[in-house]
C-alpha positions as CSV (number, residue, x, y, z in Angstrom):
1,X,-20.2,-13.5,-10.3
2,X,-23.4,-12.0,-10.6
3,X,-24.3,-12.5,-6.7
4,X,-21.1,-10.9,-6.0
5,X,-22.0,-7.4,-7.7
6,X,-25.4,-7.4,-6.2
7,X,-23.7,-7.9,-2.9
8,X,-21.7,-4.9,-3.9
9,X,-24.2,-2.5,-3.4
10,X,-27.6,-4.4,-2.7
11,X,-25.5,-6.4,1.0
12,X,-27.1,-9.2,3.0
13,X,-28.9,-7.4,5.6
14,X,-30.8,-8.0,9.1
15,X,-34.0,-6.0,8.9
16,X,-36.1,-4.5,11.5
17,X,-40.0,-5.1,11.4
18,X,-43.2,-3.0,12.3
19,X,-45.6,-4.4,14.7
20,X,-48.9,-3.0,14.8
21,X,-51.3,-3.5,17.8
22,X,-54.9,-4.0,15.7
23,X,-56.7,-3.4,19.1
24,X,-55.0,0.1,19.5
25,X,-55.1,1.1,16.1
26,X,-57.3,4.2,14.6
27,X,-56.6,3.3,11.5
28,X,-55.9,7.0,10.7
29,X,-52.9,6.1,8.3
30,X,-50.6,9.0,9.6
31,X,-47.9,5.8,9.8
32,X,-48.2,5.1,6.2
33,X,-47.9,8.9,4.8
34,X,-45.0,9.7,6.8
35,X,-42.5,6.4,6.2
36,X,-39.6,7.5,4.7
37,X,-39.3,3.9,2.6
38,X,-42.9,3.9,1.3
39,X,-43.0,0.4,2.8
40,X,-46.2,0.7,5.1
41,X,-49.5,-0.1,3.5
42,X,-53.6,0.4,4.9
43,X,-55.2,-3.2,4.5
44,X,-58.2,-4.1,6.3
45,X,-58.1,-0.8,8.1
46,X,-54.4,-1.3,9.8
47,X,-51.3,-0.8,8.1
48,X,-48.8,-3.6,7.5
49,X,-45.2,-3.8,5.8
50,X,-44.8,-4.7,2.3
51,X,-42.0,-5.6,0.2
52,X,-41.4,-5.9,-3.0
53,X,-37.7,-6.0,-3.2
54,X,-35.2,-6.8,-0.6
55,X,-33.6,-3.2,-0.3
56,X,-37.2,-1.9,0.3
57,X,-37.7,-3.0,4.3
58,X,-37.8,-0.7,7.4
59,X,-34.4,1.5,8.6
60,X,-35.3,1.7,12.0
61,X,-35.9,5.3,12.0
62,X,-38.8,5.0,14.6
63,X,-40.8,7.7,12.6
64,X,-43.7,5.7,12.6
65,X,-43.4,5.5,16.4
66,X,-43.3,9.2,16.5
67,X,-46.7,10.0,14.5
68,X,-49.1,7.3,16.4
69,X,-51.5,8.8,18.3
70,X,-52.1,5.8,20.2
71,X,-49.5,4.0,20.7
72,X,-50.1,1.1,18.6
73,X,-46.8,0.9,16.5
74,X,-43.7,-0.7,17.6
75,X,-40.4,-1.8,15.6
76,X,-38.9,-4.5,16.8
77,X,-34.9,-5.5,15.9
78,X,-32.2,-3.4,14.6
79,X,-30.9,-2.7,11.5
80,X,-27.2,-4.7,10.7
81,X,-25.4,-4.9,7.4
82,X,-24.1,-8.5,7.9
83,X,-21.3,-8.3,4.4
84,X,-19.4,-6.2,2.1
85,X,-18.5,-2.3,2.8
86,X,-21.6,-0.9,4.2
87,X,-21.5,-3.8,7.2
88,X,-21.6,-2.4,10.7
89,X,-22.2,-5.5,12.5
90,X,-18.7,-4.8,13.9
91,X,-19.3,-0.8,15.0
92,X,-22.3,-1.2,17.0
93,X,-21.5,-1.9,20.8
94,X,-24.6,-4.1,21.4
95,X,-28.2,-5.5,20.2
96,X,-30.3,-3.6,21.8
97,X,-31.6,0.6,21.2
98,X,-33.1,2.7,23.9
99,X,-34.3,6.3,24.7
100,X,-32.2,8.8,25.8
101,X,-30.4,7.9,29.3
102,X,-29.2,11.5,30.4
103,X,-28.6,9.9,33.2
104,X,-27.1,6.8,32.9
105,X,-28.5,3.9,34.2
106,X,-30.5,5.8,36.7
107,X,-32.9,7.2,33.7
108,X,-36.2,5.8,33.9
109,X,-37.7,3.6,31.4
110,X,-40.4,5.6,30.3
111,X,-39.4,9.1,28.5
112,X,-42.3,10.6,30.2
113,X,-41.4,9.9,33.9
114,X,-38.0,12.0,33.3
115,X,-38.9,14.1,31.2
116,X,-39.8,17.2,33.5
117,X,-36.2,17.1,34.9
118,X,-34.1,18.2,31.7
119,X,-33.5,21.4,30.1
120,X,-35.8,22.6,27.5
121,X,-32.7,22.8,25.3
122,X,-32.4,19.0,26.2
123,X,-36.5,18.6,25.3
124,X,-35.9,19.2,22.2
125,X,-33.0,17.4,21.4
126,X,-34.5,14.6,22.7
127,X,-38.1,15.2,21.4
128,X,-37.2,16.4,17.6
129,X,-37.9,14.1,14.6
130,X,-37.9,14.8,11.0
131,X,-41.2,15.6,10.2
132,X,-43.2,14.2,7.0
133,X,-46.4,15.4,8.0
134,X,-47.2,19.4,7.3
135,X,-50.0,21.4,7.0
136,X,-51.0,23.9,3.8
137,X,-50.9,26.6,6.2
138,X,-47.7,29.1,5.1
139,X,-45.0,30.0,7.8
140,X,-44.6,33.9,8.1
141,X,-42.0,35.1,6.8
142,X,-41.1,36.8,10.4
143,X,-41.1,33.2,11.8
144,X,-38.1,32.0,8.6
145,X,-36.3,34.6,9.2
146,X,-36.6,33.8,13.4
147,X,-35.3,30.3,12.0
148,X,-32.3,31.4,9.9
149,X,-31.7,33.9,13.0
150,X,-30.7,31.0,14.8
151,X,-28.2,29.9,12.2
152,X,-26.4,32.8,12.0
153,X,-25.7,32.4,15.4
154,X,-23.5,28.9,15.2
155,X,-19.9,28.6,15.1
156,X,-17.3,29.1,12.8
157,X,-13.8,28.3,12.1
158,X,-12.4,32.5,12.4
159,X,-15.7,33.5,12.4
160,X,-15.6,33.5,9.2
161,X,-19.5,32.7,8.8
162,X,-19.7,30.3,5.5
163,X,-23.4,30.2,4.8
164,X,-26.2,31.9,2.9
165,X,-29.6,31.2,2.6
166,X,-32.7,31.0,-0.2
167,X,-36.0,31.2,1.3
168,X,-38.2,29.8,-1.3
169,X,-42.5,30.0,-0.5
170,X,-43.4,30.1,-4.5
171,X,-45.0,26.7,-4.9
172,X,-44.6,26.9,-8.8
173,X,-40.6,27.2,-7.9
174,X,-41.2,24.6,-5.1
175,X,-42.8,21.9,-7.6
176,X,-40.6,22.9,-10.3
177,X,-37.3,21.8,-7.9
178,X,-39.4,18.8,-7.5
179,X,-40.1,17.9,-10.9
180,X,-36.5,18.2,-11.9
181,X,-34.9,16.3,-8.8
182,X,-37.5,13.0,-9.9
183,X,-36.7,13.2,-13.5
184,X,-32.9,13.4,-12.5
185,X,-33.7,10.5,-9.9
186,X,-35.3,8.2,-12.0
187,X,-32.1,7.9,-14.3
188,X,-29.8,7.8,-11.9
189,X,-31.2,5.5,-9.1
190,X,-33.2,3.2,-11.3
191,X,-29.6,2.4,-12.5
192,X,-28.5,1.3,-9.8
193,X,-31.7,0.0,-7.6
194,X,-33.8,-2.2,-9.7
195,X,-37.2,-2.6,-9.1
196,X,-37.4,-6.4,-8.0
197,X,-34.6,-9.4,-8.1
198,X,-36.5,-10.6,-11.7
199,X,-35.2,-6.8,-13.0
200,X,-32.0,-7.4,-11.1
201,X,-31.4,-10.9,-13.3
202,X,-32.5,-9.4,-16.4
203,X,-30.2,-6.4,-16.3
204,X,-26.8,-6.1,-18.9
205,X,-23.8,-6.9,-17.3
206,X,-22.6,-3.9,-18.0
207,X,-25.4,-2.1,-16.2
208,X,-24.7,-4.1,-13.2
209,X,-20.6,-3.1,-13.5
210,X,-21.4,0.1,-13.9
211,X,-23.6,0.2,-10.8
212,X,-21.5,-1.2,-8.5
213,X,-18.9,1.4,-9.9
214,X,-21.3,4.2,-8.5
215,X,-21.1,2.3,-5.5
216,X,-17.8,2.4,-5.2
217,X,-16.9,5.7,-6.3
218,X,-20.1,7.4,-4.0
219,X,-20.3,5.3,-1.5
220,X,-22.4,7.9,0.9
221,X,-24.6,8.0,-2.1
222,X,-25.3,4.1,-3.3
223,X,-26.4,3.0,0.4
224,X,-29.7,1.5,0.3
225,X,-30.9,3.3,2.8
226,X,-30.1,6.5,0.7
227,X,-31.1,4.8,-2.9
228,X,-34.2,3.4,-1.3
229,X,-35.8,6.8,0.2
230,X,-34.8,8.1,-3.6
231,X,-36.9,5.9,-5.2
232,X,-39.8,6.7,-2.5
233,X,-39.9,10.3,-4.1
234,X,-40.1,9.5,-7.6
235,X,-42.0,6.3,-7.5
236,X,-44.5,7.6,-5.4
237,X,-45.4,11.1,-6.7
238,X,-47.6,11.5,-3.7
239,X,-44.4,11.4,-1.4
240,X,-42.8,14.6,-3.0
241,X,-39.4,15.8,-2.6
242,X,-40.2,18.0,0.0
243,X,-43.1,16.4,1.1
244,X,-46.0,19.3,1.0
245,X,-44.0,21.5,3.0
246,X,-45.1,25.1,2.2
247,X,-41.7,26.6,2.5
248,X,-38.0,25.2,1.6
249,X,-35.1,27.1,2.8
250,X,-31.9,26.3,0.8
251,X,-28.9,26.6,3.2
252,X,-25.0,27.3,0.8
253,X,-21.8,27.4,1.7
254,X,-18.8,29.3,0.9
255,X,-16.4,27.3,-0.5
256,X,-13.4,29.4,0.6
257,X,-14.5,29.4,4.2
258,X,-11.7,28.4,6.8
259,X,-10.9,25.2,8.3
260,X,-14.1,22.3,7.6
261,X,-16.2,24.6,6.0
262,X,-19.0,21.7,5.8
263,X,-18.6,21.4,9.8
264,X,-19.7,24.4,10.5
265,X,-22.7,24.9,7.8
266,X,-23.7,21.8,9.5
267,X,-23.6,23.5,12.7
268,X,-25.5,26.0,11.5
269,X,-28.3,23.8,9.8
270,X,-29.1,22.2,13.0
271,X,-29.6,25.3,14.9
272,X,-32.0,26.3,12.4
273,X,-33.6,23.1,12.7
274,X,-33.5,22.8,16.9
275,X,-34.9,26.5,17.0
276,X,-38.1,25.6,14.7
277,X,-39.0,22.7,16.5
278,X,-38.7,24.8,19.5
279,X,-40.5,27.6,17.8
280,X,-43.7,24.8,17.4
281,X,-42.5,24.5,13.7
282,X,-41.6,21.1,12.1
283,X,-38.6,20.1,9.4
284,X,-37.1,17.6,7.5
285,X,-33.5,17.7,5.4
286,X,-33.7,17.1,2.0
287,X,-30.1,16.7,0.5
288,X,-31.5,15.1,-2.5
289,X,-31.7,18.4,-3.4
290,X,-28.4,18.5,-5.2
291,X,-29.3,16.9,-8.2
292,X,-31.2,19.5,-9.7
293,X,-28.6,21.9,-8.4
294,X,-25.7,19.9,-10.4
295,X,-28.0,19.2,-13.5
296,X,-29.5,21.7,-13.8
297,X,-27.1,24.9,-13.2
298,X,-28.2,28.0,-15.5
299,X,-32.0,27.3,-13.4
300,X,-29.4,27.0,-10.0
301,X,-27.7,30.7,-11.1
302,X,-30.5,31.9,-12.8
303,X,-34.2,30.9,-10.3
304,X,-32.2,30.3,-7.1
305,X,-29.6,32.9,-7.2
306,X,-26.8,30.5,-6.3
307,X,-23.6,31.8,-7.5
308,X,-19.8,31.5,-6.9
309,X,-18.2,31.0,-4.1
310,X,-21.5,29.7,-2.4
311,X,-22.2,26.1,-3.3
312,X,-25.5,23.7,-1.8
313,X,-25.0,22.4,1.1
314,X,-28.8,20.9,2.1
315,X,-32.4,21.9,1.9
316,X,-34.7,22.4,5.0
317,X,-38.4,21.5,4.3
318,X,-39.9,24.0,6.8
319,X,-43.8,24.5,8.0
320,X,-46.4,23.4,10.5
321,X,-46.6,19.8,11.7
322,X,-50.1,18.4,10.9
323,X,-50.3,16.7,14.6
324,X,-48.2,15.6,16.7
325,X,-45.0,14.5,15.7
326,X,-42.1,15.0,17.8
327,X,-41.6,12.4,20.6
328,X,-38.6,10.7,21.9
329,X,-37.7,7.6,20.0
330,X,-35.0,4.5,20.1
331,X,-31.8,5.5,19.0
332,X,-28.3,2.8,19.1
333,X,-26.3,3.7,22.0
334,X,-23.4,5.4,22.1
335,X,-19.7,4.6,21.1
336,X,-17.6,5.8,23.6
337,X,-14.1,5.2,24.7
338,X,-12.8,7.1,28.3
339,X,-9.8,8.1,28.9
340,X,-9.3,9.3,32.3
């Protein structure tokens, strides 16, 4: 019984690993500050995976890869859900990841080698990571507004244009949002992640039940992956919900909008986020962001001036990248089906 509920939302997974190259690395640590699982630690000058619970292991998001000035980092294997609902063993068309192939077979191995032949609107497609790495240094507000420019510009279902925006560059209000998403984090995830298998054991079943409920019911929202990279930002108060980013633009919707109203936010989000990194600027989404929307929602109307019929939609850390961190990584390949 009990190994069935922690199946439920804690599943047996294949996990990725970090190899480091000792003779290439700097030791500069830029790996460690900018891994979305807090798993990567500095010992004996190099940084090496540990974890403390099974949950907590690498996602294969490559954004170690990205930051490493010299090429020392490499993750080897993918990550596969082997049971229960979050398995995608049986979605995945092979075992392997690679870098973009624009052109099929023909693409060279190295990213480098091709990379003077695409568009620059394929450049930074291609080249564009989420960025956990900024400088202090404040974005004008003539360069935010060149951002949400771009936004206004996407698609829309009748034109009808579903999206607003709150700039935010007060760091009181920007530490405040991040005081009350941990707080909120802390009760919710902690119920459902514990902190190591001992916790797991020791745990009511009740609190288990009611776990695998959440999981059940949210199921975008209980995935490790999700949970884990929760608990990064209020374990580690270091990591920060918006991780030192000097400005946060809050992107709404307007929940009358036509058609898949969330379609075409999300269109508009990620030309917002293709123009910055275009622009020299670097982002990362923050969705976690909702919970102190939901919880707290007097400070939402009141601070943030989000009001009926605009609801969140997502949060876009926004400021300069402190070195270079945009670089074409792994990614699974595609899953396509012709018909001709």
């Amino acid at each position: 019984m009990l190994e069935s509920i922690r199946k439920a939302y804690l599943p047996p997974t294949q996990w990725p690993c970090v190899e480091v190259d000792e003779e290439k690395c700097d030791g500069c640590g830029r790996c460690v500050k900018t891994c979305p699982m807090e798993i990567l630690r500095m010992r004996d000058g190099h940084p090496v995976e540990e974890h403390y619970f099974d949950a907590f292991r690498c996602i294969a998001c490559d954004s170690c890869v990205a930051v490493c000035p010299t090429g020392a980092i490499e993750r080897k294997g993918l990550y596969r859900v082997l049971e229960g609902k979050y398995r995608n063993t049986d979605v995945f068309p092979g075992e392997t990841d690679t870098l973009p192939k624009p052109f099929g077979d023909d693409t060279p191995q190295r990213f480098e080698d091709y990379e003077d032949r695409l568009t620059e609107t394929e450049r930074v497609i291609f080249k564009r990571r989420s960025v956990r790495l900024f400088k202090k240094e404040q974005v004008p507000k003539e360069m935010v507004a060149r951002v949400i420019e771009s936004g206004r510009f996407a698609p829309s279902a009748g034109n009808c244009q579903p999206w607003s925006f709150v700039a935010i560059q007060d760091p009181e209000v920007i530490d405040d949002l991040c005081a009350k998403t941990e707080r909120m984090l802390n009760l919710i995830v902690g119920l459902a992640f514990p902190s190591n298998r001992e916790d797991f054991v020791r745990r009511p079943l009740h609190q288990k039940l009611l776990a695998t409920v959440l999981g059940l019911r949210m199921p975008g929202n209980v995935d490790q992956r999700g949970a884990v990279g929760a608990k990064a930002v209020y374990e580690h108060s270091h990591h920060g919900l918006f991780l030192g980013a000097p400005t946060v633009i809050l992107v709404l919707k307007d929940k009358r909008g036509i058609g898949q109203v969330d379609l075409d936010t999300a269109l508009c989000v990620e030309n917002m986020v293709l123009a910055a990194h275009s622009l020299g600027l670097a982002t990362c989404l923050i969705g976690l962001m909702n919970i102190p929307i939901r919880f707290y929602p007097r400070y939402a109307r009141k601070t943030l001036g989000i009001k009926p019929p605009f609801e969140f939609f997502t949060a876009i850390a926004l400021g300069y990248p402190k070195g270079e961190c945009d670089r074409a990584v792994k990614r699974e390949p595609a899953r396509i089906k012709w018909i001709v």
